[in-house]
PyMOL Python script that loads the backbone (N, CA, C, O; Angstrom):
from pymol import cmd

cmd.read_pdbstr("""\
ATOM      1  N   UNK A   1      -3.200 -30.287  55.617  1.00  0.00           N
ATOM      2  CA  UNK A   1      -4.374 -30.483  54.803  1.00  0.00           C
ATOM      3  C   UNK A   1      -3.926 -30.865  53.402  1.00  0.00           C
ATOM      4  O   UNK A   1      -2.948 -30.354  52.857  1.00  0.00           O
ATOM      5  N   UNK A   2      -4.843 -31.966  52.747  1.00  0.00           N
ATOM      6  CA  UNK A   2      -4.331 -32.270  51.358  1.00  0.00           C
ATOM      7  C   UNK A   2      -5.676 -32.304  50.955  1.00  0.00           C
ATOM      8  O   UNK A   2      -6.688 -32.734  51.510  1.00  0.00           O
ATOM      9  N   UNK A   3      -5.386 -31.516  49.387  1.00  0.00           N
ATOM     10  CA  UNK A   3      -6.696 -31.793  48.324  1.00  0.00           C
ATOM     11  C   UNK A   3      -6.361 -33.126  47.382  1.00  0.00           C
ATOM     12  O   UNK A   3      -5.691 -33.109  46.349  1.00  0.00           O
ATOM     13  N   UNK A   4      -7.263 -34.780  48.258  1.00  0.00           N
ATOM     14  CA  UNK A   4      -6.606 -35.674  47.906  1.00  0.00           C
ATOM     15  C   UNK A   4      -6.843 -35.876  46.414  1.00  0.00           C
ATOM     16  O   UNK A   4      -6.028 -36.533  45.767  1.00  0.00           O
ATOM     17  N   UNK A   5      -8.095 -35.257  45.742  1.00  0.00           N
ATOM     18  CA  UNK A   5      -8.913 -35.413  44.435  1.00  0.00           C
ATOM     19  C   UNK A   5      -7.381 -34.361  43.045  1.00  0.00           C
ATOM     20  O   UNK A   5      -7.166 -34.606  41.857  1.00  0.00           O
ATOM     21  N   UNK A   6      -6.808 -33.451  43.830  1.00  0.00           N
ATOM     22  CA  UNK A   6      -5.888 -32.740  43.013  1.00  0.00           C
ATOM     23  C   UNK A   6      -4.382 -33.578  43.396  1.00  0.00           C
ATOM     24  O   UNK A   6      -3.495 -33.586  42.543  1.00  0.00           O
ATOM     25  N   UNK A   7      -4.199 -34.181  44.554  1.00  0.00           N
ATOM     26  CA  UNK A   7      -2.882 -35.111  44.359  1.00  0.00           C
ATOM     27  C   UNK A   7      -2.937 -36.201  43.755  1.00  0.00           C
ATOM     28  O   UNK A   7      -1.880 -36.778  43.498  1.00  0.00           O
ATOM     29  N   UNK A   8      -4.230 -36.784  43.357  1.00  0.00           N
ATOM     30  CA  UNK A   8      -4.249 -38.327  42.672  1.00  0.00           C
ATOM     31  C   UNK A   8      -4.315 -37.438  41.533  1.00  0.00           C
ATOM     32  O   UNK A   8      -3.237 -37.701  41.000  1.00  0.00           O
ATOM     33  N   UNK A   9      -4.869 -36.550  40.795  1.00  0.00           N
ATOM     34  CA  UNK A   9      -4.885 -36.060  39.324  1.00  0.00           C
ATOM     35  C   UNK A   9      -3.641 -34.998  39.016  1.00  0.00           C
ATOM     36  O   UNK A   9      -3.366 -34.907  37.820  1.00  0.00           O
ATOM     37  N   UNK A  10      -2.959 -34.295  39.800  1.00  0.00           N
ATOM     38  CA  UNK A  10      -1.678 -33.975  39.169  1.00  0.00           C
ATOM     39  C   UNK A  10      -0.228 -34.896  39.538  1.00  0.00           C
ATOM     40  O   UNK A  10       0.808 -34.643  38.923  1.00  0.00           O
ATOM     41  N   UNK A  11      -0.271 -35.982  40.600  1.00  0.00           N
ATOM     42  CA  UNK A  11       0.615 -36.958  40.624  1.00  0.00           C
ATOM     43  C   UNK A  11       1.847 -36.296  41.213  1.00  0.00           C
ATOM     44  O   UNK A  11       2.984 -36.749  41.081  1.00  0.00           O
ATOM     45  N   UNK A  12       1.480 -34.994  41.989  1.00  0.00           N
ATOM     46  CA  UNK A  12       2.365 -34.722  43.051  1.00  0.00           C
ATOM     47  C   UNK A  12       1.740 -33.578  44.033  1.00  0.00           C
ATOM     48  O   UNK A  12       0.753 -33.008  43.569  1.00  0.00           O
ATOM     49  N   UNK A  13       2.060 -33.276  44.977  1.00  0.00           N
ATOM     50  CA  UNK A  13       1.621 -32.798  46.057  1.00  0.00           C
ATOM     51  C   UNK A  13       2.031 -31.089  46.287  1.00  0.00           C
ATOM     52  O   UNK A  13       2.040 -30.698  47.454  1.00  0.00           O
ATOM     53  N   UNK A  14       2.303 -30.276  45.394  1.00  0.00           N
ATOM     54  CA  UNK A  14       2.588 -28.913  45.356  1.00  0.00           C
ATOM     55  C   UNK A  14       1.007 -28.585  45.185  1.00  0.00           C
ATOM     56  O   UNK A  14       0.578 -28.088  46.226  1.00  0.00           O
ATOM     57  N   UNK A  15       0.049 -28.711  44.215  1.00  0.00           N
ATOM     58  CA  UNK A  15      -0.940 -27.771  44.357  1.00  0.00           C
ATOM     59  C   UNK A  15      -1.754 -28.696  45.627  1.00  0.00           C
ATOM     60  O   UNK A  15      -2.148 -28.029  46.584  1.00  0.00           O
ATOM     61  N   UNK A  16      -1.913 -29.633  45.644  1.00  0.00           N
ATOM     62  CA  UNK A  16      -2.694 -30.394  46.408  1.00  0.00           C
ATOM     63  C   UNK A  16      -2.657 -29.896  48.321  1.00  0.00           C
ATOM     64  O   UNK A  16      -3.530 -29.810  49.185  1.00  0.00           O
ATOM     65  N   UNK A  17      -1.220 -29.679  48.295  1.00  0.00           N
ATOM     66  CA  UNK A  17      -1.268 -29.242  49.777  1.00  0.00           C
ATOM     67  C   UNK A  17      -0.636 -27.521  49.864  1.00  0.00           C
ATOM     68  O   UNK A  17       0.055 -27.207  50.833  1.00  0.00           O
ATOM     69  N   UNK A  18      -0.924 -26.586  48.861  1.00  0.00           N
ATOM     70  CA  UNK A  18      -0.875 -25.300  49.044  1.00  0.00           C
ATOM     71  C   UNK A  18      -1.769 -24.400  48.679  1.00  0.00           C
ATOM     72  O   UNK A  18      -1.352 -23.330  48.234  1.00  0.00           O
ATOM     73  N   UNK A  19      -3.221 -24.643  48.789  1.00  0.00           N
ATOM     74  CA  UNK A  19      -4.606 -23.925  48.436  1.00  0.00           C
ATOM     75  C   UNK A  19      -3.986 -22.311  50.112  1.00  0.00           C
ATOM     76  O   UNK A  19      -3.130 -22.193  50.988  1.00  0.00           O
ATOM     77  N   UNK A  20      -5.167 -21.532  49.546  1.00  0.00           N
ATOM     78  CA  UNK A  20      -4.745 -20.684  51.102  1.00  0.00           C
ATOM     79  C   UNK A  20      -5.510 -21.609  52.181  1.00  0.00           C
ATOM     80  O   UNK A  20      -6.547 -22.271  52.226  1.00  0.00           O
ATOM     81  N   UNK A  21      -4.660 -21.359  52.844  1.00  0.00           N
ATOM     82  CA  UNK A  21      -5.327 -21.823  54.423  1.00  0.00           C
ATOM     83  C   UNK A  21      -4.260 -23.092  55.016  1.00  0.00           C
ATOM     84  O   UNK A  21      -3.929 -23.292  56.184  1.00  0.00           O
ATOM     85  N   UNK A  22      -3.847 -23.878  53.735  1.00  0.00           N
ATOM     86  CA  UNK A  22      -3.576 -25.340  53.923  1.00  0.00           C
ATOM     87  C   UNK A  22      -2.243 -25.850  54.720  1.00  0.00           C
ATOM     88  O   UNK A  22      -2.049 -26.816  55.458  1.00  0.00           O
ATOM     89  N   UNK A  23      -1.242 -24.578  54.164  1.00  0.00           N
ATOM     90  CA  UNK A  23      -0.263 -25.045  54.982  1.00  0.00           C
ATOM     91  C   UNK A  23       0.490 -23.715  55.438  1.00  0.00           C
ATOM     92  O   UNK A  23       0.531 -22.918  54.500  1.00  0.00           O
ATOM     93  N   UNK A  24       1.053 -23.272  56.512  1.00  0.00           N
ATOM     94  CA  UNK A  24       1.807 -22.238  56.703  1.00  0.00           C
ATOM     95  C   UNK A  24       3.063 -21.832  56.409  1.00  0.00           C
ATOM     96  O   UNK A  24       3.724 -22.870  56.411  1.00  0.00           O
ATOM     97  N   UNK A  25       3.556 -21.202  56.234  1.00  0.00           N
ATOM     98  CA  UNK A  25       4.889 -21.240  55.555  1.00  0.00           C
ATOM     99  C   UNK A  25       5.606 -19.850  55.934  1.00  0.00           C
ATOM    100  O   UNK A  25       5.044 -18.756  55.895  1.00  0.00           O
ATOM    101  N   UNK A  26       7.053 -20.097  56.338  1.00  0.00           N
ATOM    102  CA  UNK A  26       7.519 -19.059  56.679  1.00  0.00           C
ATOM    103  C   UNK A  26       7.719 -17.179  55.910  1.00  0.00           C
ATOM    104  O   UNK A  26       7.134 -16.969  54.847  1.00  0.00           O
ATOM    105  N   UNK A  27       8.146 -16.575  56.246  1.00  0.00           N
ATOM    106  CA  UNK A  27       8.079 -15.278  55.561  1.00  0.00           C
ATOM    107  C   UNK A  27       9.086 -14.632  55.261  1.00  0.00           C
ATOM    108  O   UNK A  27       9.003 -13.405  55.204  1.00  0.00           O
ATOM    109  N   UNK A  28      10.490 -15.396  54.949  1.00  0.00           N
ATOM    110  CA  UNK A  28      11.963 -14.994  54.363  1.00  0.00           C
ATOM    111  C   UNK A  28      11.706 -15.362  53.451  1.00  0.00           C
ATOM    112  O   UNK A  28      11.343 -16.514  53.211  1.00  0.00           O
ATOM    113  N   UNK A  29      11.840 -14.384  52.622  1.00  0.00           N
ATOM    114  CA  UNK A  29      12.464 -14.419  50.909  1.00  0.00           C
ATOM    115  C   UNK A  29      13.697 -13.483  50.539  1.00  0.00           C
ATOM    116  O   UNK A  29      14.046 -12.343  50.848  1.00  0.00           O
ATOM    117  N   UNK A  30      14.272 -14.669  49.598  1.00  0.00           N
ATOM    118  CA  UNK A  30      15.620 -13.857  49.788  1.00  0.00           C
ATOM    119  C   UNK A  30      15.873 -13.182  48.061  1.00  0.00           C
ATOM    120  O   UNK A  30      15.868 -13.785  46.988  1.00  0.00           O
ATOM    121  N   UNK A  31      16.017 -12.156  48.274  1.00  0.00           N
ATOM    122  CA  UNK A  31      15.642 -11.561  46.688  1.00  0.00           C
ATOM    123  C   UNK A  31      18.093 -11.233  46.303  1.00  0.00           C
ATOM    124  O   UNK A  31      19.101 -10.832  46.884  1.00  0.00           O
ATOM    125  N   UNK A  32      17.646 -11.780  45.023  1.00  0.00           N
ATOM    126  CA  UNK A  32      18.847 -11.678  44.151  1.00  0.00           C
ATOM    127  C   UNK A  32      19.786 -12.728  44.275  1.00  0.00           C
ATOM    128  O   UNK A  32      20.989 -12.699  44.016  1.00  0.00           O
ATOM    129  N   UNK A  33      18.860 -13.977  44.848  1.00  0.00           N
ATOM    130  CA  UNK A  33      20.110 -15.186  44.617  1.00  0.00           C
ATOM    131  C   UNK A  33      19.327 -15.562  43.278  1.00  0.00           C
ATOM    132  O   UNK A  33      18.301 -15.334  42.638  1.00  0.00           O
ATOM    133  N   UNK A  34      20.959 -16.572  43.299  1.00  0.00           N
ATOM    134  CA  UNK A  34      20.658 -17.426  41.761  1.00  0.00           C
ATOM    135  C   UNK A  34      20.001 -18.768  42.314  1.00  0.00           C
ATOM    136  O   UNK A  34      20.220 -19.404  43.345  1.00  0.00           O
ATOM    137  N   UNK A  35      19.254 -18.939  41.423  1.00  0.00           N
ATOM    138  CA  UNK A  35      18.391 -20.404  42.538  1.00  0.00           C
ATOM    139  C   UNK A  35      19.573 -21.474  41.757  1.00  0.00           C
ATOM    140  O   UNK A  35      19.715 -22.594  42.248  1.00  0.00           O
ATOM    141  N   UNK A  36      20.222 -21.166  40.799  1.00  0.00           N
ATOM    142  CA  UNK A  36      21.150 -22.549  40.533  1.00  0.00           C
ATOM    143  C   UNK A  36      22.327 -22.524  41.247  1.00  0.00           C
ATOM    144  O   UNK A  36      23.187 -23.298  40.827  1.00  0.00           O
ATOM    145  N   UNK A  37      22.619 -21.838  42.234  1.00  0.00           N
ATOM    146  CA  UNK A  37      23.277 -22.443  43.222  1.00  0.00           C
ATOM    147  C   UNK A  37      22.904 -22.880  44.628  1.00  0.00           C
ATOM    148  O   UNK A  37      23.672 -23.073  45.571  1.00  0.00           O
ATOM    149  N   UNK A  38      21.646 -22.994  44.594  1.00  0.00           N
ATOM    150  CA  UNK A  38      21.280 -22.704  46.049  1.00  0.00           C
ATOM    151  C   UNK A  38      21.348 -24.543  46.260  1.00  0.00           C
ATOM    152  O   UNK A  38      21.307 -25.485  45.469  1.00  0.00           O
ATOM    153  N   UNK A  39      21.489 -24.398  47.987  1.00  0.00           N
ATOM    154  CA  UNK A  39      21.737 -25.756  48.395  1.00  0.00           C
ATOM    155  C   UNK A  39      20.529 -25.798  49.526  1.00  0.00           C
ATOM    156  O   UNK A  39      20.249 -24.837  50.242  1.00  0.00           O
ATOM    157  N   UNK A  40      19.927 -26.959  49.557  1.00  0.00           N
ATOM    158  CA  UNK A  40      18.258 -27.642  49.749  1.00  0.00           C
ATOM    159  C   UNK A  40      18.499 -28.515  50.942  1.00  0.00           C
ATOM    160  O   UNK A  40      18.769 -29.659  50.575  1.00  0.00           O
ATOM    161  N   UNK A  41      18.495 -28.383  52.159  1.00  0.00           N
ATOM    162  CA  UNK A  41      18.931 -29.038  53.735  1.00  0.00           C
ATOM    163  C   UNK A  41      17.592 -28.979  54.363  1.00  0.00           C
ATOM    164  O   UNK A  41      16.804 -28.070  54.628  1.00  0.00           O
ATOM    165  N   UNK A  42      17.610 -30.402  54.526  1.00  0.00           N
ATOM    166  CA  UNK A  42      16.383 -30.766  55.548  1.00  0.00           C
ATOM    167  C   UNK A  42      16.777 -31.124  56.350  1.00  0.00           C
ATOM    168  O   UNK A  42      17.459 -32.126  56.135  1.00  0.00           O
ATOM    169  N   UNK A  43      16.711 -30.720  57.649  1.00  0.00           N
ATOM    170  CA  UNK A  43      16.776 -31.142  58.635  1.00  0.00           C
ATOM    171  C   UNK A  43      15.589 -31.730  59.555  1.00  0.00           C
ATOM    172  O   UNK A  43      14.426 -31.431  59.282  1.00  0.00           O
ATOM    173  N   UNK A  44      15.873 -32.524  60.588  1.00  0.00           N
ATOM    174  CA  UNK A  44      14.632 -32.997  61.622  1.00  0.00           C
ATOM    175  C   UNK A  44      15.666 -33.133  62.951  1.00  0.00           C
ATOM    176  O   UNK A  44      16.620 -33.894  63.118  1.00  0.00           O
ATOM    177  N   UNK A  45      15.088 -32.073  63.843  1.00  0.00           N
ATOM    178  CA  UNK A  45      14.828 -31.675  65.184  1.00  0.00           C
ATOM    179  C   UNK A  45      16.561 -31.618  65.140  1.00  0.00           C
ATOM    180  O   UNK A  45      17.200 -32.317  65.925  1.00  0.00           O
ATOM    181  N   UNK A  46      17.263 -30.702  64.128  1.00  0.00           N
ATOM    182  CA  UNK A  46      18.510 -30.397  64.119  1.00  0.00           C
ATOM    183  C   UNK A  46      19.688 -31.300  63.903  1.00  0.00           C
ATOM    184  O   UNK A  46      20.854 -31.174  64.277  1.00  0.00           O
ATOM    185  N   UNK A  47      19.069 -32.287  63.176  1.00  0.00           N
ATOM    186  CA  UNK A  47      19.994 -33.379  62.669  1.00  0.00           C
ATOM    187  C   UNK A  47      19.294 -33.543  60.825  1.00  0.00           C
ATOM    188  O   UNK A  47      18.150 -33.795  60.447  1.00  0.00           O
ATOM    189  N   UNK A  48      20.983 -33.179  59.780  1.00  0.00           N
ATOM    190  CA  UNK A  48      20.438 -33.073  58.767  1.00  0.00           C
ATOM    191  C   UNK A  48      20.064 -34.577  58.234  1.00  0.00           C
ATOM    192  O   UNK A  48      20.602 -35.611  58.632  1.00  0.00           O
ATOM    193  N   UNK A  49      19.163 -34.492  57.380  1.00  0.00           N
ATOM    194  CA  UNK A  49      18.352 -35.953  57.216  1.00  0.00           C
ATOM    195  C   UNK A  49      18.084 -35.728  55.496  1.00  0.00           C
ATOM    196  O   UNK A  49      17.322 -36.570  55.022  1.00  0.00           O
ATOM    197  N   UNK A  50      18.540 -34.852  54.665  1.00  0.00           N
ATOM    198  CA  UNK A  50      18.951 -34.607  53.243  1.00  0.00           C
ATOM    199  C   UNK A  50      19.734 -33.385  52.844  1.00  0.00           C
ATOM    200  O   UNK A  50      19.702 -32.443  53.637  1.00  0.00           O
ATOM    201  N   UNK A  51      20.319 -33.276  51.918  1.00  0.00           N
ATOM    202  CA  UNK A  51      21.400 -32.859  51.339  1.00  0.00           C
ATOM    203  C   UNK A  51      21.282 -32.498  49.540  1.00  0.00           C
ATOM    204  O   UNK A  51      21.722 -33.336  48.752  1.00  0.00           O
ATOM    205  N   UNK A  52      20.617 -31.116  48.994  1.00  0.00           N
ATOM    206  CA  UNK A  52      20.803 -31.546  47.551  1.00  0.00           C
ATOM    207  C   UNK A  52      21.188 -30.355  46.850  1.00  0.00           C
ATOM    208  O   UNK A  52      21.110 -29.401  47.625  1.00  0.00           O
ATOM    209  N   UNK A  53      21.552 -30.031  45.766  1.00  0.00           N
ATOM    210  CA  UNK A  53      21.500 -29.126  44.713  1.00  0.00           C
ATOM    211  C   UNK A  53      20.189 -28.830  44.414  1.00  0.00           C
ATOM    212  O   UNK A  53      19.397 -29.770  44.479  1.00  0.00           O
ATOM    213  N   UNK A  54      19.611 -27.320  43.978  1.00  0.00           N
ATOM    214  CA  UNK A  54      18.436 -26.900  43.691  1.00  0.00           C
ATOM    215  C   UNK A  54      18.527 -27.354  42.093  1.00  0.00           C
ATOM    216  O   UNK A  54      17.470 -27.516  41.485  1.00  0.00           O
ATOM    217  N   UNK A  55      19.639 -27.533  41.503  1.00  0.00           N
ATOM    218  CA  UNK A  55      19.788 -28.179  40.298  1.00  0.00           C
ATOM    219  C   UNK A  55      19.574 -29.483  39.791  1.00  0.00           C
ATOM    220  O   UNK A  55      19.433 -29.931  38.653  1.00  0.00           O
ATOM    221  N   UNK A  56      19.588 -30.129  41.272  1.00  0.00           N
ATOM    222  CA  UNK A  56      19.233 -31.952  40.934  1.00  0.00           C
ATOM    223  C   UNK A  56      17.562 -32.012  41.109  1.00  0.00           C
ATOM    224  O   UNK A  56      16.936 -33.067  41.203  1.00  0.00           O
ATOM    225  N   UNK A  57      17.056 -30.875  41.129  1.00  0.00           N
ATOM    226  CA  UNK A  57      15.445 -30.778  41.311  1.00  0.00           C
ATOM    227  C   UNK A  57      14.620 -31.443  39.957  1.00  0.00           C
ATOM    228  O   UNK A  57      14.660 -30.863  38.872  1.00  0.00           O
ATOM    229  N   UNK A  58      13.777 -32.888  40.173  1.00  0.00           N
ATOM    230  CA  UNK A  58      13.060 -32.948  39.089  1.00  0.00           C
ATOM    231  C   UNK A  58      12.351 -31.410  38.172  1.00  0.00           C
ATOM    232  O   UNK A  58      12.169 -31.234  36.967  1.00  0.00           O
ATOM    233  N   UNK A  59      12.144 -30.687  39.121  1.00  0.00           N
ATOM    234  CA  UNK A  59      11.465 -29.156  38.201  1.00  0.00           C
ATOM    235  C   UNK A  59      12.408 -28.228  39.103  1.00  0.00           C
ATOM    236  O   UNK A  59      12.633 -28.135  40.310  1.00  0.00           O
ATOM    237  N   UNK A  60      13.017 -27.349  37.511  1.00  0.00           N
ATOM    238  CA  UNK A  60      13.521 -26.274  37.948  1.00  0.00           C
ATOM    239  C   UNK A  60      12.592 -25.094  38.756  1.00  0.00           C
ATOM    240  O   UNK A  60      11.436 -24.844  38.415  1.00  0.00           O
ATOM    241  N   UNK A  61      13.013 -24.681  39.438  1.00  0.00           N
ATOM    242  CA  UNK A  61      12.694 -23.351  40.572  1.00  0.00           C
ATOM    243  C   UNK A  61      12.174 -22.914  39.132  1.00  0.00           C
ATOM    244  O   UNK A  61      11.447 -23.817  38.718  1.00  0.00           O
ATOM    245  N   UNK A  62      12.253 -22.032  38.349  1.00  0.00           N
ATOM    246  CA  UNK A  62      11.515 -21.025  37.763  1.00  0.00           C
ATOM    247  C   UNK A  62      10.029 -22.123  37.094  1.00  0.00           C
ATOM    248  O   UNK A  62       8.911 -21.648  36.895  1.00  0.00           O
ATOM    249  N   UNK A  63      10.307 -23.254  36.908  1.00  0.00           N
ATOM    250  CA  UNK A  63       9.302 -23.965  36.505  1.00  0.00           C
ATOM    251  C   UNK A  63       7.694 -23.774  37.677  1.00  0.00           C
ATOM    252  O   UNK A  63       6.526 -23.438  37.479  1.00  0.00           O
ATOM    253  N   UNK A  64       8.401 -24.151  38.727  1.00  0.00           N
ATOM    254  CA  UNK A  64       8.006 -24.442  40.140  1.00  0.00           C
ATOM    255  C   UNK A  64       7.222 -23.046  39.958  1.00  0.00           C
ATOM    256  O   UNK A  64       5.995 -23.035  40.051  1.00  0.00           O
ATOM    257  N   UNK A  65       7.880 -21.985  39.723  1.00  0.00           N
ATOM    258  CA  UNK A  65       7.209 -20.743  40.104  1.00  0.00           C
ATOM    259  C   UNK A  65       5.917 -20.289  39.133  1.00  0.00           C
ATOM    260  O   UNK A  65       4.873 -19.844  39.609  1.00  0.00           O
ATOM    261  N   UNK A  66       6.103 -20.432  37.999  1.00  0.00           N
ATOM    262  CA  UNK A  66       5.727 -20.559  36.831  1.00  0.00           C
ATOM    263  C   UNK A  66       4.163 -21.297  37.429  1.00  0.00           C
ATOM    264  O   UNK A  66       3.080 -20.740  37.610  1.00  0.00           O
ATOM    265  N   UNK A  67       4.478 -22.451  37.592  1.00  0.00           N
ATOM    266  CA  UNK A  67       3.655 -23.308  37.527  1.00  0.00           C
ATOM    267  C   UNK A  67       2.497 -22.880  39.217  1.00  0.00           C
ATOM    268  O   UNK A  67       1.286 -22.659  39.233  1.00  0.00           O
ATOM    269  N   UNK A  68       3.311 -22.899  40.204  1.00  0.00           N
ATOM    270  CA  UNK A  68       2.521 -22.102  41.507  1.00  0.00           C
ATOM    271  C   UNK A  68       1.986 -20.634  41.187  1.00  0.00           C
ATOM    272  O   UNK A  68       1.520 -20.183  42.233  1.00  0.00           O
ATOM    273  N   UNK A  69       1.887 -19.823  40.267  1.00  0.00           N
ATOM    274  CA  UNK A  69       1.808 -18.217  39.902  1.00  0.00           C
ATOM    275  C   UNK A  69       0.344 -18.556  39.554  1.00  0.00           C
ATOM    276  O   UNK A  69      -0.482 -17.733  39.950  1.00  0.00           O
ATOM    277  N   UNK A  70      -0.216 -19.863  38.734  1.00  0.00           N
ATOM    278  CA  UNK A  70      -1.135 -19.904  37.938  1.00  0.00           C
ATOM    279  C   UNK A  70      -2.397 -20.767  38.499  1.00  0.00           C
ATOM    280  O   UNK A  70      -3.473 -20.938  37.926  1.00  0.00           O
ATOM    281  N   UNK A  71      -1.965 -21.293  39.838  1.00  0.00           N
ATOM    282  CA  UNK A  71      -2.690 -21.588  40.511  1.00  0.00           C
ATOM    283  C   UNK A  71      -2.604 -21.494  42.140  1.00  0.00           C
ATOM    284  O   UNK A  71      -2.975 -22.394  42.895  1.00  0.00           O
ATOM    285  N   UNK A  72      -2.266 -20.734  42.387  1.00  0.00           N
ATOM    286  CA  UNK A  72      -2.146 -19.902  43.843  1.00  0.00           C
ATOM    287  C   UNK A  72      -2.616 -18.582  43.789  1.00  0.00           C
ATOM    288  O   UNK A  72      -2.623 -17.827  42.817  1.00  0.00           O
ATOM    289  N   UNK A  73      -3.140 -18.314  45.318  1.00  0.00           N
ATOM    290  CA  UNK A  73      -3.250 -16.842  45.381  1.00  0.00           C
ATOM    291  C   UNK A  73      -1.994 -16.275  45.484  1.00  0.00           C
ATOM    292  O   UNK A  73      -1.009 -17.013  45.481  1.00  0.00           O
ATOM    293  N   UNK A  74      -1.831 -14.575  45.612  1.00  0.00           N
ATOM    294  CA  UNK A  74      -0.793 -14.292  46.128  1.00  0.00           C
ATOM    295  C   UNK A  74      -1.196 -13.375  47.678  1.00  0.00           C
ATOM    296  O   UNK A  74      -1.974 -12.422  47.703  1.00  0.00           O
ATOM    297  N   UNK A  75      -0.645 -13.793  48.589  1.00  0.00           N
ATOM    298  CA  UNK A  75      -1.555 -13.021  49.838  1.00  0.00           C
ATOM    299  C   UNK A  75      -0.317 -11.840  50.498  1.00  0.00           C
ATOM    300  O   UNK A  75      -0.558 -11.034  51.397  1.00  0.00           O
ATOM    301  N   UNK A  76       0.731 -11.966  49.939  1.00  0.00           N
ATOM    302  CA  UNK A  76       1.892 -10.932  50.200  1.00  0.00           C
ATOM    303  C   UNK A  76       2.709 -11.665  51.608  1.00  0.00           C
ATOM    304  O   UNK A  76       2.138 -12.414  52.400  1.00  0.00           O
ATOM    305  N   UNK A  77       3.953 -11.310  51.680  1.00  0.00           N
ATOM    306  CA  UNK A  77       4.982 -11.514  52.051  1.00  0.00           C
ATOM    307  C   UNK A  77       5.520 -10.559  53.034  1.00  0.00           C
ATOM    308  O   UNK A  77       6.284  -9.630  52.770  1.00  0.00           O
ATOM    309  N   UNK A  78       4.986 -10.916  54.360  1.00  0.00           N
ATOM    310  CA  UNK A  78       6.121 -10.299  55.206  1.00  0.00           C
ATOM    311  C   UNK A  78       7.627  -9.804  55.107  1.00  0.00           C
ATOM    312  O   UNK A  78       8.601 -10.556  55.056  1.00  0.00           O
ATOM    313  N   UNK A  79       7.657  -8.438  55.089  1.00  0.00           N
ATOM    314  CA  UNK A  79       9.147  -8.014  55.135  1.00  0.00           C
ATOM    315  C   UNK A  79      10.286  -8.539  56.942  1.00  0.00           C
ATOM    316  O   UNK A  79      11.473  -8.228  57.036  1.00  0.00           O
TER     317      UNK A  79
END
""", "prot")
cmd.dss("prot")
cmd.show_as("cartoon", "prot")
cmd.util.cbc("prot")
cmd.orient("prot")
């Protein structure tokens, strides 16, 4: 699901496709890494298909969070 009226007016697709309901998302969080080392692997159907530094991120992780805190719910996190 995309809110197409919030991806043409914020010019990227984080709030647009994460209202509740919109997309599912797994329930590991990993508490006490440093997000500036973390390494970002996409894979498709087990063949990797990108490769990056959480550091080569146009927005830093704490930005990201910052910025999702103020317009997301929070619905809690499976242990």
């Amino acid at each position: 699901m995309t809110a197409r009226d919030l991806q043409k007016v914020d010019g990227q697709w984080g709030r647009a496709k994460g209202f509740d309901t919109f997309c599912p998302v797994g329930s590991r969080v990993v508490h006490g890494a440093d997000w500036r080392t973390l390494e970002i692997i996409g894979r498709l159907n087990g063949v990797e298909r990108q490769r990056a530094r959480a550091t080569d991120m146009a927005f830093s992780i704490p930005m990201l969070v910052s910025f999702i805190s103020r317009v997301m719910t929070h619905r809690g996190l499976a242990t």
